[in-house]
Residue frames as qw, qx, qy, qz and C-alpha x, y, z in Angstrom:
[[0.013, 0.263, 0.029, -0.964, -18.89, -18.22, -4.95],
 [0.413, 0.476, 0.740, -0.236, -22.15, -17.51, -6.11],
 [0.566, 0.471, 0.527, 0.425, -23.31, -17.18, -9.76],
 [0.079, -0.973, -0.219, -0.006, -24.31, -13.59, -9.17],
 [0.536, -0.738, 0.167, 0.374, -20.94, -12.75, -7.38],
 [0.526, -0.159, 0.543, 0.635, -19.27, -13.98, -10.64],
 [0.313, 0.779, 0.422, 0.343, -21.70, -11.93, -13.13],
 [0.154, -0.971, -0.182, 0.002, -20.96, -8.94, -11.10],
 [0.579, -0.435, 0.498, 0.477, -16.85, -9.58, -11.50],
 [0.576, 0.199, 0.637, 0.471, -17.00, -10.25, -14.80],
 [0.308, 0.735, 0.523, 0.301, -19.23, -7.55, -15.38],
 [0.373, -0.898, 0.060, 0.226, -17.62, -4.68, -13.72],
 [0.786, -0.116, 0.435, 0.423, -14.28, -6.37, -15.18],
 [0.418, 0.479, 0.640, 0.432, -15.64, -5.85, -18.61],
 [0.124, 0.874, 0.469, 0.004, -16.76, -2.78, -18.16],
 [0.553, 0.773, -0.083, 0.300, -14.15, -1.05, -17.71],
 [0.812, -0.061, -0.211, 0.541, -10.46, -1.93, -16.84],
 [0.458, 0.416, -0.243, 0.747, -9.92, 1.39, -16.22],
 [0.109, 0.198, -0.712, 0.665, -10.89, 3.62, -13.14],
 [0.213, -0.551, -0.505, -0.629, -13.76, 2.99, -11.16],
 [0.126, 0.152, -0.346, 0.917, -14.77, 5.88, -9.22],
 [0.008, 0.588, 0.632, -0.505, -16.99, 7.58, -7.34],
 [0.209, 0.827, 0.312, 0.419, -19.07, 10.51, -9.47],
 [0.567, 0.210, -0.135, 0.785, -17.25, 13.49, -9.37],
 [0.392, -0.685, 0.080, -0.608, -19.59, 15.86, -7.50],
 [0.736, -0.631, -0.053, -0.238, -19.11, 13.82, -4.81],
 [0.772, -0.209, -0.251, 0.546, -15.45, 13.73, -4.80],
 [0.189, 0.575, 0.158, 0.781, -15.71, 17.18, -5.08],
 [0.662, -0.644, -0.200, -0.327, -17.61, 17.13, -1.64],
 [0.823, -0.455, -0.124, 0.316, -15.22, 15.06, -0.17],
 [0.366, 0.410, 0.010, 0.836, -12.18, 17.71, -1.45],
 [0.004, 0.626, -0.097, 0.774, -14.11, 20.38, 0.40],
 [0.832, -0.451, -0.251, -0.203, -14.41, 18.37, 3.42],
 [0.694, -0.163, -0.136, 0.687, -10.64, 18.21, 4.02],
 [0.234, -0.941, -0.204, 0.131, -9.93, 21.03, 6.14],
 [0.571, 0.461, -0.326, 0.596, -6.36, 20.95, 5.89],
 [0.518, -0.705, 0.376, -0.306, -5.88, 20.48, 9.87],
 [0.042, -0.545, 0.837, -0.033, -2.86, 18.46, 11.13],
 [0.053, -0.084, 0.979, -0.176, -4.03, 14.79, 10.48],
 [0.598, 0.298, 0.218, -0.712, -7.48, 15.12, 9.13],
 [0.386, 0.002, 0.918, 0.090, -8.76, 12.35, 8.10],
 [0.427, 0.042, -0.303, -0.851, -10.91, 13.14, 4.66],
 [0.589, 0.283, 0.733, -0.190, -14.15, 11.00, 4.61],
 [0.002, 0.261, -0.742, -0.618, -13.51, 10.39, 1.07],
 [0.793, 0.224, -0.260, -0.503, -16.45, 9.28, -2.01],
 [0.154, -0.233, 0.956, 0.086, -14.79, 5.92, -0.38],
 [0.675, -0.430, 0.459, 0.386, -15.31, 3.13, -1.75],
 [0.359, 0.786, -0.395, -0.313, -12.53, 4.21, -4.82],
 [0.738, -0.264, 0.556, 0.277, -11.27, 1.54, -7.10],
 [0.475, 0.625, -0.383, -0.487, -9.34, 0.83, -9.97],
 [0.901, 0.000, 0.428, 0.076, -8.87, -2.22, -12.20],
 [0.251, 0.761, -0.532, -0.274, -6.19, -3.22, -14.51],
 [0.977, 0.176, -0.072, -0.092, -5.01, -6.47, -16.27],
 [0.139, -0.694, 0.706, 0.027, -1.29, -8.03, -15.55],
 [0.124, 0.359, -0.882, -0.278, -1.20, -10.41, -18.00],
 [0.339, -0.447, -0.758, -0.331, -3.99, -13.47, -16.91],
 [0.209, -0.371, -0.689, 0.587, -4.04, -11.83, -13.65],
 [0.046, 0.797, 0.371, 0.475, -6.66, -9.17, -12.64],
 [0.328, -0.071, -0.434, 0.836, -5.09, -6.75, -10.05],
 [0.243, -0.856, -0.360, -0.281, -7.91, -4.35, -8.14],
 [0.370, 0.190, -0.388, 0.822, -6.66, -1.23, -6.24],
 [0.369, -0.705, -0.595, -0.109, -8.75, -0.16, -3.39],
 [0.217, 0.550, -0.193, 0.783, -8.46, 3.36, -1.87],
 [0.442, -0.535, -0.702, 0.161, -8.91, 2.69, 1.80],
 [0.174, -0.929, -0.157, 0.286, -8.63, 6.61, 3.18],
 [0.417, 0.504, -0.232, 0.720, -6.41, 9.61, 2.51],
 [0.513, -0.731, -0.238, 0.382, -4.92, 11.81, 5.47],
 [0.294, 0.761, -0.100, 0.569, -4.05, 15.53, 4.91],
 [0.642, -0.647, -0.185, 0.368, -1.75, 16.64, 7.42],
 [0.129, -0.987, 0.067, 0.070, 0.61, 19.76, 7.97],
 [0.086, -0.866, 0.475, 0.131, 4.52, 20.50, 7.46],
 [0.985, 0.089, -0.077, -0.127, 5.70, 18.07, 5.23],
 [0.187, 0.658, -0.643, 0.343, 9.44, 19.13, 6.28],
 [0.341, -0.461, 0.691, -0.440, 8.82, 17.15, 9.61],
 [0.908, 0.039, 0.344, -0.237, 8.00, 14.06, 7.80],
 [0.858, 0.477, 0.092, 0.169, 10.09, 14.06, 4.78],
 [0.249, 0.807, -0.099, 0.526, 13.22, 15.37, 4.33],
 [0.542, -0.827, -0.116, -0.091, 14.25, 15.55, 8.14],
 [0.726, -0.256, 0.087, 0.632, 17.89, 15.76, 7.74],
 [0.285, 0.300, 0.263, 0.872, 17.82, 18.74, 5.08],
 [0.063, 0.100, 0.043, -0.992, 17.00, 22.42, 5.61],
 [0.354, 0.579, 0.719, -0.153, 13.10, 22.81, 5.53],
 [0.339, 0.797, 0.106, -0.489, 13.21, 25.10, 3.11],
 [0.160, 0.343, -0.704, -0.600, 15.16, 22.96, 0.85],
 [0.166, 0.249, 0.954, -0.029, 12.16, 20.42, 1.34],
 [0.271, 0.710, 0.504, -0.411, 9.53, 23.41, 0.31],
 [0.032, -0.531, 0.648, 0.545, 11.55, 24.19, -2.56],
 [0.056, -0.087, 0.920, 0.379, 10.91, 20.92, -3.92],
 [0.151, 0.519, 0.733, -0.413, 7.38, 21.02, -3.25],
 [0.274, 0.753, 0.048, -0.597, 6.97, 24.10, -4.71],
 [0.152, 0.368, -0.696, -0.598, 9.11, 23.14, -7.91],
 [0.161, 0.137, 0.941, -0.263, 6.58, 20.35, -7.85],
 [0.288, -0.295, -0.383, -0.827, 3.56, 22.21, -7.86],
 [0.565, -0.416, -0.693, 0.167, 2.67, 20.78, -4.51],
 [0.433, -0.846, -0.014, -0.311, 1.94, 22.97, -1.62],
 [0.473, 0.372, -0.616, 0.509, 4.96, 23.25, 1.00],
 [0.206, -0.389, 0.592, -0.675, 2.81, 23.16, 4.01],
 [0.767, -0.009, 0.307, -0.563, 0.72, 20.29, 3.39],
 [0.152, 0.214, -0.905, -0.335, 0.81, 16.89, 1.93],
 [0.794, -0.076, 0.288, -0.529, -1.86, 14.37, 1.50],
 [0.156, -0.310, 0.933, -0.094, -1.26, 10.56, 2.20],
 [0.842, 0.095, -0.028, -0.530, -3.41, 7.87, 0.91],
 [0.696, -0.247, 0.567, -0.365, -3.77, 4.16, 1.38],
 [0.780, 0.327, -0.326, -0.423, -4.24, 1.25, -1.49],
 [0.611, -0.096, 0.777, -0.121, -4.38, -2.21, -0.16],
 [0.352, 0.413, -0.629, -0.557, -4.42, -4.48, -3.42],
 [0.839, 0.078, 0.507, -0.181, -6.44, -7.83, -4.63],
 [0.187, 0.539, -0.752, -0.331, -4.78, -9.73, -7.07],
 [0.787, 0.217, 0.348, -0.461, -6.68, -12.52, -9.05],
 [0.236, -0.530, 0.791, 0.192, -4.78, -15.14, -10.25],
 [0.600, 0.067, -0.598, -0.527, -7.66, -17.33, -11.17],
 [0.668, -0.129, -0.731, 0.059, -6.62, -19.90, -8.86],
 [0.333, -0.135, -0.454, 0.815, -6.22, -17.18, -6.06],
 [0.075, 0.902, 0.164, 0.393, -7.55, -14.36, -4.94],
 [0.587, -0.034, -0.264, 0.765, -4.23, -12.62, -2.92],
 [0.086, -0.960, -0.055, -0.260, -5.04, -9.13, -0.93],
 [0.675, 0.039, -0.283, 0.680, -1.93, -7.37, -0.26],
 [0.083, -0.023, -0.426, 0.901, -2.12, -5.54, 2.99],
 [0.122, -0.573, -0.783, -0.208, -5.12, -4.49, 4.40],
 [0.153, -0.715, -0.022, -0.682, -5.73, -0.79, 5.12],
 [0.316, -0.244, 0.456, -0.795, -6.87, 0.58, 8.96],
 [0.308, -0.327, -0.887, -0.102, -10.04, -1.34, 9.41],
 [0.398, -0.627, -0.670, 0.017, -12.11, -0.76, 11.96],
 [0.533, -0.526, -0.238, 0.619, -10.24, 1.20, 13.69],
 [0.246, -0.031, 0.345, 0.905, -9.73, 4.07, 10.88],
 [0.096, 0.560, 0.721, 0.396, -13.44, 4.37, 9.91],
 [0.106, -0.765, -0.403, 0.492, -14.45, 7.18, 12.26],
 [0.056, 0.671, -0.302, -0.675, -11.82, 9.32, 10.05],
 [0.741, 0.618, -0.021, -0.260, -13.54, 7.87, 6.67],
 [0.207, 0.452, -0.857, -0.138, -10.55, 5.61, 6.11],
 [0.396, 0.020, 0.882, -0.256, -11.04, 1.52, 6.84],
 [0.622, 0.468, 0.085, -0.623, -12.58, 1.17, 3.35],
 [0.020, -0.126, 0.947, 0.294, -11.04, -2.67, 2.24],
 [0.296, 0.248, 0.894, -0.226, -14.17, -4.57, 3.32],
 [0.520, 0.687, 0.215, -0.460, -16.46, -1.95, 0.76],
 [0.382, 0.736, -0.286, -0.480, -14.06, -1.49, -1.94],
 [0.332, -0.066, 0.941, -0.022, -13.82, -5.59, -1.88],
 [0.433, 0.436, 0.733, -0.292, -17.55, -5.30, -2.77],
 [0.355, 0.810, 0.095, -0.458, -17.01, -2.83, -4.81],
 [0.167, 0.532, -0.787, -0.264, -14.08, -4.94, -7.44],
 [0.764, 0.136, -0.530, -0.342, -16.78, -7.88, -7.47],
 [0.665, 0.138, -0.718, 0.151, -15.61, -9.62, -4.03],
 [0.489, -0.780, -0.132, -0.368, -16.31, -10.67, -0.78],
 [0.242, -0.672, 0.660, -0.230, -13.90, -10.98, 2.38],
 [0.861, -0.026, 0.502, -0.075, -15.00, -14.90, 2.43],
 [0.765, 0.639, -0.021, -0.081, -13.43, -14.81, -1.38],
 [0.293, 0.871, -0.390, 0.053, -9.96, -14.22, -0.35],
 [0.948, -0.307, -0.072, -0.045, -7.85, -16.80, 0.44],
 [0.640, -0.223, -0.290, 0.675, -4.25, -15.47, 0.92],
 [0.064, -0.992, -0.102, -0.041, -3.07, -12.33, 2.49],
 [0.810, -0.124, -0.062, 0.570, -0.01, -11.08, 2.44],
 [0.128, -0.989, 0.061, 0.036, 1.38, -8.11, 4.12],
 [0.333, 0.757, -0.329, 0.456, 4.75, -5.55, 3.28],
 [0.364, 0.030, -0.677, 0.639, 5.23, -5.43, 7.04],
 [0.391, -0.557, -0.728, 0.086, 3.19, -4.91, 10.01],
 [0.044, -0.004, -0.213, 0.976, 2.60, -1.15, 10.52],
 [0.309, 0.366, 0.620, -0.622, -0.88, -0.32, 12.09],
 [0.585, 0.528, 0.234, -0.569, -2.41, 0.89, 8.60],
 [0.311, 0.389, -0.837, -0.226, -0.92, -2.49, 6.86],
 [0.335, -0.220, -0.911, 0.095, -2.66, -5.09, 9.15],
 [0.334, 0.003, 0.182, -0.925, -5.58, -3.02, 10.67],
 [0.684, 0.116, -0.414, -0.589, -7.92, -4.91, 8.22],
 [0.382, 0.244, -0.891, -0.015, -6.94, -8.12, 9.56],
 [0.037, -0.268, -0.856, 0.441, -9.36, -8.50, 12.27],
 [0.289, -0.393, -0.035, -0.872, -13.01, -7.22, 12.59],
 [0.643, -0.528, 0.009, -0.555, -15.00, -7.44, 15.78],
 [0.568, -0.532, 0.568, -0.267, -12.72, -9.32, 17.12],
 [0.832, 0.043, 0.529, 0.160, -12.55, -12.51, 14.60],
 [0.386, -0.224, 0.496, 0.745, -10.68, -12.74, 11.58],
 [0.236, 0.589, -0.010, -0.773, -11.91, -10.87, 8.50],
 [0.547, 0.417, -0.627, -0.366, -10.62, -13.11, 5.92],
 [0.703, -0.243, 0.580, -0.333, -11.92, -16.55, 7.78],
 [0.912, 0.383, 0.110, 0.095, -10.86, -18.33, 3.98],
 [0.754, 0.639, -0.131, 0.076, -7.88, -17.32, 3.90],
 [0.902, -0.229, -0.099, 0.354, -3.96, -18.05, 4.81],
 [0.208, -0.962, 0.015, 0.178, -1.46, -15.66, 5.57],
 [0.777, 0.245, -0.055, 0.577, 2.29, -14.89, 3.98],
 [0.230, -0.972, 0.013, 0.052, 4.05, -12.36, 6.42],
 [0.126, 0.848, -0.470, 0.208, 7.86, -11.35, 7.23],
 [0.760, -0.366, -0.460, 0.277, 9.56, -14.01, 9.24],
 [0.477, -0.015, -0.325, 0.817, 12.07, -11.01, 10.54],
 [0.364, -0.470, -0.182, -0.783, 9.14, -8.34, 10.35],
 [0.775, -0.506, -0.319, -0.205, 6.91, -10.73, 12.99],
 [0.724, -0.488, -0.311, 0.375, 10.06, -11.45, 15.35],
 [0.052, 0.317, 0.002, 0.947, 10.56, -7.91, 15.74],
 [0.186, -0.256, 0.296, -0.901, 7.64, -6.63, 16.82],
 [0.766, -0.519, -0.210, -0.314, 5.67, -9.46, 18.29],
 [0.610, -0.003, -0.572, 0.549, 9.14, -10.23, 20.68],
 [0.424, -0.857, -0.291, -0.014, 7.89, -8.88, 24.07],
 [0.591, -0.315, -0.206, 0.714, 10.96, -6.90, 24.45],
 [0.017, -0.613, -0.365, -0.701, 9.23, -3.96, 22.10],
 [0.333, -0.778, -0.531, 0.047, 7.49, -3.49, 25.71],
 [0.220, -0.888, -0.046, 0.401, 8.29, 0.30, 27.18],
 [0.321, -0.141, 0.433, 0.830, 10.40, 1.24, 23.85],
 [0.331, 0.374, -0.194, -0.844, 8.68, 3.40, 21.30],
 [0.179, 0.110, -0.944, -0.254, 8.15, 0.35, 19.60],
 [0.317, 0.052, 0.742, -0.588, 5.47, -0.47, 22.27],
 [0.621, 0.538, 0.175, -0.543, 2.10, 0.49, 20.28],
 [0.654, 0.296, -0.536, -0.444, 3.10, -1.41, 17.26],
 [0.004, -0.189, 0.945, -0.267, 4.17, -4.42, 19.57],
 [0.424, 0.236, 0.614, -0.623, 0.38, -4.13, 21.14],
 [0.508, 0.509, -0.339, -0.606, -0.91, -4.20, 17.25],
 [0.269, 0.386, -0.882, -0.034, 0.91, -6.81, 16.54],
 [0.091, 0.075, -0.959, 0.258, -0.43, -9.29, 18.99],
 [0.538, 0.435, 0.414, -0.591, -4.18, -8.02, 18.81],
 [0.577, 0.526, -0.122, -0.613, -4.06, -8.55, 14.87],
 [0.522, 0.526, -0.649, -0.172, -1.67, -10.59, 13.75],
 [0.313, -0.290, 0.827, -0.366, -0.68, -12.84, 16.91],
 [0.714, 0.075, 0.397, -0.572, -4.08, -14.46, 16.41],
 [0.666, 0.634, -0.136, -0.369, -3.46, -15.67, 12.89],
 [0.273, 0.731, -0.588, -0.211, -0.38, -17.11, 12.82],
 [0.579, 0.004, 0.807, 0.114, -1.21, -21.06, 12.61],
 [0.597, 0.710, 0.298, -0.226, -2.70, -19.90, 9.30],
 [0.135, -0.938, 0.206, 0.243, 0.34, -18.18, 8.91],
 [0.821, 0.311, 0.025, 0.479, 3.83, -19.04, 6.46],
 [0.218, -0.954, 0.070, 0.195, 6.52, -16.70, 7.50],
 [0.495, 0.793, -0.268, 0.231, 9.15, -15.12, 4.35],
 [0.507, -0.629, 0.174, 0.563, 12.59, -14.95, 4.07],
 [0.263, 0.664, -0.418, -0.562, 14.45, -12.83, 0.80],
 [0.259, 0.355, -0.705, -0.556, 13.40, -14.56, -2.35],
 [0.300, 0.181, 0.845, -0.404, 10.92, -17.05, -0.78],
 [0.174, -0.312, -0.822, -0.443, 8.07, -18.28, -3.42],
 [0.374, 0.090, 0.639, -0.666, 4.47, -17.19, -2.18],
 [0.771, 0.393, 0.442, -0.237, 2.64, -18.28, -4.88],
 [0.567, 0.213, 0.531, 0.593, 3.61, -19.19, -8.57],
 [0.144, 0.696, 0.200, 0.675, 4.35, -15.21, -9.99],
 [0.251, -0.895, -0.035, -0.367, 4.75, -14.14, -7.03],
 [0.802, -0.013, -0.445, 0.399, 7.71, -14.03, -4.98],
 [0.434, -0.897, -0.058, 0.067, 8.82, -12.02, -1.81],
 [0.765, 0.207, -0.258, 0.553, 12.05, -9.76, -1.35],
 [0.473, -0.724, -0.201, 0.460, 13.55, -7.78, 1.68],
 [0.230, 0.763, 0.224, 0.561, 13.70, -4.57, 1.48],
 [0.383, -0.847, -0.274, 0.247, 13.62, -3.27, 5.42],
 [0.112, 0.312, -0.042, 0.943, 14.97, -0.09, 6.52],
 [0.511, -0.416, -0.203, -0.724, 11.37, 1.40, 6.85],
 [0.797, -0.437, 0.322, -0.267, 10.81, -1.52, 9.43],
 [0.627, -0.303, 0.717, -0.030, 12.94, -4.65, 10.60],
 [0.350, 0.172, 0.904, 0.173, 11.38, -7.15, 7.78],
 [0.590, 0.579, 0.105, -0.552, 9.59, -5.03, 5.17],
 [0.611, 0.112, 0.774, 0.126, 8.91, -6.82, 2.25],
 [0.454, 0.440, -0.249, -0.734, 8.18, -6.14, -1.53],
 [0.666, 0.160, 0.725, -0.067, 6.53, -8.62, -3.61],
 [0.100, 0.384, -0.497, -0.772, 7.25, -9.19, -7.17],
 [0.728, 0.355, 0.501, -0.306, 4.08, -10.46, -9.27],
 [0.106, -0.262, 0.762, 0.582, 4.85, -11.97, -12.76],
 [0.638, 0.415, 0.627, -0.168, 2.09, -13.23, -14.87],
 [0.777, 0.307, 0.449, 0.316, 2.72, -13.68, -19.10],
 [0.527, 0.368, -0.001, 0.766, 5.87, -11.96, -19.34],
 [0.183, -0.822, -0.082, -0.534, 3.83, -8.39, -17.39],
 [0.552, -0.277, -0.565, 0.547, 5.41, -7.86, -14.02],
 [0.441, -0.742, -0.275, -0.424, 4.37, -5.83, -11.18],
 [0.285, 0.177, -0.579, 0.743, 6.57, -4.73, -7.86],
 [0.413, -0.800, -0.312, -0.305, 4.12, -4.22, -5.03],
 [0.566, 0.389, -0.441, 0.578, 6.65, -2.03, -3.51],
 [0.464, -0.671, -0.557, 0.153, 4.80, -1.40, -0.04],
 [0.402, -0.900, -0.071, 0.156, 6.64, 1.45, 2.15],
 [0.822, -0.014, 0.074, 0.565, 9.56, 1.41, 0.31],
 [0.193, 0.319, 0.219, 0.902, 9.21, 4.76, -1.18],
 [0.150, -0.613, -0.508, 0.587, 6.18, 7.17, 0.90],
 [0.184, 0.855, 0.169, -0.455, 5.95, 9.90, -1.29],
 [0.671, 0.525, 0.306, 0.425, 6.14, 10.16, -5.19],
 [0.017, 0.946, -0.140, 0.292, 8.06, 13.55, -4.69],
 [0.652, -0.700, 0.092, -0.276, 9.89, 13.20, -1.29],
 [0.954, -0.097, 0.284, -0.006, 10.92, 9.69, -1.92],
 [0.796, 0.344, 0.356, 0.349, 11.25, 8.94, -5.34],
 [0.527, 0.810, 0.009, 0.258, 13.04, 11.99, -6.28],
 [0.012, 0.757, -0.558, 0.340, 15.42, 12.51, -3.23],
 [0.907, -0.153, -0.366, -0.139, 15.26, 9.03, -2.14],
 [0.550, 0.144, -0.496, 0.656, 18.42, 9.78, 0.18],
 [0.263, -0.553, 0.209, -0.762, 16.19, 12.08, 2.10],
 [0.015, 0.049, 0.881, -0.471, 15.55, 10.80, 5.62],
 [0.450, -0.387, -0.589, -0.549, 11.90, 9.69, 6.94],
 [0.372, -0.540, 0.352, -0.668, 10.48, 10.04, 10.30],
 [0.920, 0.042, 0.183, -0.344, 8.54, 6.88, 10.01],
 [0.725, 0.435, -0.525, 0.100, 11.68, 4.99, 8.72],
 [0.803, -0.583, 0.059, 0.113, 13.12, 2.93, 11.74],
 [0.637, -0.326, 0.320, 0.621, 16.60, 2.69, 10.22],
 [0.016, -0.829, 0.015, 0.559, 17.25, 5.33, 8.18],
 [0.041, 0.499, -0.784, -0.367, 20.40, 4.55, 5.99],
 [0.325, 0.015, 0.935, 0.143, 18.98, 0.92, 5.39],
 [0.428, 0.458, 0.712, -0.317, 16.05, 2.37, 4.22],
 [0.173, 0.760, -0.415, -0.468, 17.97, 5.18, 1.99],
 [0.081, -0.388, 0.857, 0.328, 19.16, 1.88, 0.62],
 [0.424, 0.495, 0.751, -0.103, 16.24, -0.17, -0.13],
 [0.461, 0.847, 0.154, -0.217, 14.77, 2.60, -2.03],
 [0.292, 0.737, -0.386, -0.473, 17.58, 2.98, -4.08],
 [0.034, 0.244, -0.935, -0.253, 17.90, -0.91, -4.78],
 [0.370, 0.379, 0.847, 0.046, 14.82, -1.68, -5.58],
 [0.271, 0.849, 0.066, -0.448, 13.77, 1.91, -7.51],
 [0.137, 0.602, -0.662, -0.425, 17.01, 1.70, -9.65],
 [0.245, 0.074, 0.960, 0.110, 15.88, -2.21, -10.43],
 [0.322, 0.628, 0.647, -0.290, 12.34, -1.07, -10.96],
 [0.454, 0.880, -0.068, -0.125, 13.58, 1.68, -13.56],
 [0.124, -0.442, 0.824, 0.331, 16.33, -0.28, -15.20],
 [0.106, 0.065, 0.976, 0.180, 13.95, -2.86, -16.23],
 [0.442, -0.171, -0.236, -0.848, 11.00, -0.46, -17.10],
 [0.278, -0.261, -0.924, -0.021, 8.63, -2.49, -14.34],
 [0.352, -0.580, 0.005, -0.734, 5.65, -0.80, -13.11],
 [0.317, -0.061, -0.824, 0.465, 4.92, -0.91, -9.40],
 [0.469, -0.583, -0.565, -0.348, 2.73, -0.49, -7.14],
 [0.553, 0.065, -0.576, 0.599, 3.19, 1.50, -4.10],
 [0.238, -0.568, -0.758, 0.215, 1.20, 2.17, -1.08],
 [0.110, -0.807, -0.413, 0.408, 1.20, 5.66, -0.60],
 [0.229, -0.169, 0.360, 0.889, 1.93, 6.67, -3.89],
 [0.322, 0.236, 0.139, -0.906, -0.90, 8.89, -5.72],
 [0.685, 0.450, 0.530, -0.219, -4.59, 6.78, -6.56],
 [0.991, 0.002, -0.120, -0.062, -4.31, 4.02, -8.14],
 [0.529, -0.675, 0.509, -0.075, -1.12, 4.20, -6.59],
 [0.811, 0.211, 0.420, 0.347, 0.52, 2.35, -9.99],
 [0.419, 0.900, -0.047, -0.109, 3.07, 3.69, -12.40],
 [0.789, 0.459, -0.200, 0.356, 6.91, 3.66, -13.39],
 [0.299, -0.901, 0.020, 0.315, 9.80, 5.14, -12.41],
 [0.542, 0.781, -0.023, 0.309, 11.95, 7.05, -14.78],
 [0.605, -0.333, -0.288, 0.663, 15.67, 7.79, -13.13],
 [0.048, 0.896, 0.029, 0.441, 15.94, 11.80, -13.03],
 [0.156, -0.855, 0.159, -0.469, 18.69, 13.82, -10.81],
 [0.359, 0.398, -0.802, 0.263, 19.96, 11.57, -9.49],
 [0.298, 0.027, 0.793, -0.530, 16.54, 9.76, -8.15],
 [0.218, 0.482, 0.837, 0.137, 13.20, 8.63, -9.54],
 [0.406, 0.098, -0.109, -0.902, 10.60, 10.60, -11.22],
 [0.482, 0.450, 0.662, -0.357, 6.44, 8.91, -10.89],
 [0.383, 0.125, -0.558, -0.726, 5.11, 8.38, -14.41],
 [0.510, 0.060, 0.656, -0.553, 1.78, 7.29, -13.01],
 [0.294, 0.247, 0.885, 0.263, -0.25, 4.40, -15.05],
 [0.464, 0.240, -0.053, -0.851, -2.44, 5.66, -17.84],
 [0.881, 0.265, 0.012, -0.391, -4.22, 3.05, -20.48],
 [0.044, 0.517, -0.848, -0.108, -0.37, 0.70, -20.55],
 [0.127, 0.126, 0.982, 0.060, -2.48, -3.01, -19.25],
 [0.494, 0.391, 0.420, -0.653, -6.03, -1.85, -20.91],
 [0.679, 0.589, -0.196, -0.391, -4.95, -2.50, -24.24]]
């Protein structure tokens, strides 16, 4: 890496562990840019990161897009009365006809690594101002050529996007730590004509390519020292959470387990649309949430709210979000 690259790590680093954003007029811009039509893709102040220490590691969150979309009854919630799902919302303080989704692929800097978990939309996302790894890389002091493993939750479209541009890999340094039950799932060519289909096709354009590079998990599998992989699925076949350890500080990078700090983590028995198995997934989230608040560990979790880090506290019989403030700055 070149001397520069490391001044500009170090110095960014230094500057400050806590968030760094875009100036606020200009997320202000990007706020009045979301229309708040089904599936609008904001073109966000992208790229949005935050740093944060985990012990020797350095952990960088990158905000690769948000997506405001419409009726969050028909996403969350899909077994219970929609109006007990706008209820909560509302007790919330959250609008009940809208929700907004957001993204945070992670880098994780080990010293001897550099580890990006998941990798946003890529290419394919930019039109709708998502597909913002490859900037907000540049922007946490690194390039793609820097990273040298990747390792993905499981293999939905805006989890392994990133993994390719123009056709060649993205990350052309680095090796790969996926699902073993996640991959024979949906690269097995029976997926063909089932719903399944379009992730199947994903699959074998992004990943397929990769996989002499490739180690494939099973529950409790090592991926690097501090870091270790455990099955979670539900959400898909062979999702994955990854626990990160580093002197005594630990970290859950709990991928899809949970979908919405609200939704999720407080009715965590509510069905998901986007959950393939339902019940299994009702379970995950409550065995790894109830682990994750029993043992006060903060996690990390994709499409909880930027920086998409914080606790969980049990409440009601589910989680409550106590989102990270200044806990690894000091």
């Amino acid at each position: 890496m070149a001397v520069s690259t490391q001044i500009k790590r170090r110095t960014l680093f230094a500057a400050g562990l806590g968030l760094l954003a875009a100036p606020m007029i200009l997320r202000e811009k990007a706020v009045a840019a979301a229309t708040g039509e089904s599936s609008n893709m904001n073109a966000a102040p992208l790229p949005e990161i935050n740093q944060f220490k985990l012990g020797s590691y350095k952990v960088s969150v990158v905000r690769d897009g948000i997506n405001i979309s419409e009726k969050p009854n028909e996403t969350f919630g899909t077994n219970q009365n929609p109006e007990t799902v706008k209820a909560l919302l509302t007790a919330n303080f959250l609008p009940a006809d809208k929700f907004l989704n957001g993204y945070a692929p992670a880098i994780i800097d080990t010293g001897s690594d550099v580890i990006l978990v998941d990798t946003g939309f890529g290419a394919a996302g930019r039109a709708r101002g998502a597909g913002q790894l490859a900037e907000g890389l540049k922007a946490a002091g690194y390039s793609a050529d820097d990273v040298t493993l990747v390792a993905l939750t499981h293999l939905h479209g805006d989890h392994i996007g990133g993994l390719m541009e123009n056709g060649a890999p993205a990350f052309r340094n680095a090796r790969y730590v996926i699902g073993q039950a996640e991959y024979d799932f949906w690269s097995n060519k029976s997926r063909e004509g089932t719903p399944a289909e379009g992730g199947h096709k994903a699959v074998l354009a992004n990943v397929a390519p990769l996989v002499e590079k490739a180690t494939f998990l099973k529950d409790g599998d090592s991926v690097v020292p501090g870091m270790t992989a455990m099955l979670a699925a539900g959400h898909s076949p062979g999702h994955i959470v990854f626990h990160l350890e580093s002197e005594g500080k630990r970290l859950v990078l709990t991928g899809d387990t949970a979908n919405h700090y609200i939704l999720s983590l407080l009715r965590p028995d509510w069905e998901v649309r986007f959950d393939m198995d339902k019940a299994q997934a009702a379970a995950s989230r409550r065995k790894v949430f109830d682990m994750i608040a029993t043992d006060k560990i903060a996690f990390l979790g994709y499409h909880m709210p930027f920086p998409a880090v914080g606790f969980a506290e049990k409440q009601d019989g589910g989680y409550r979000f106590v989102p990270k403030t200044y806990q690894f700055d000091i």
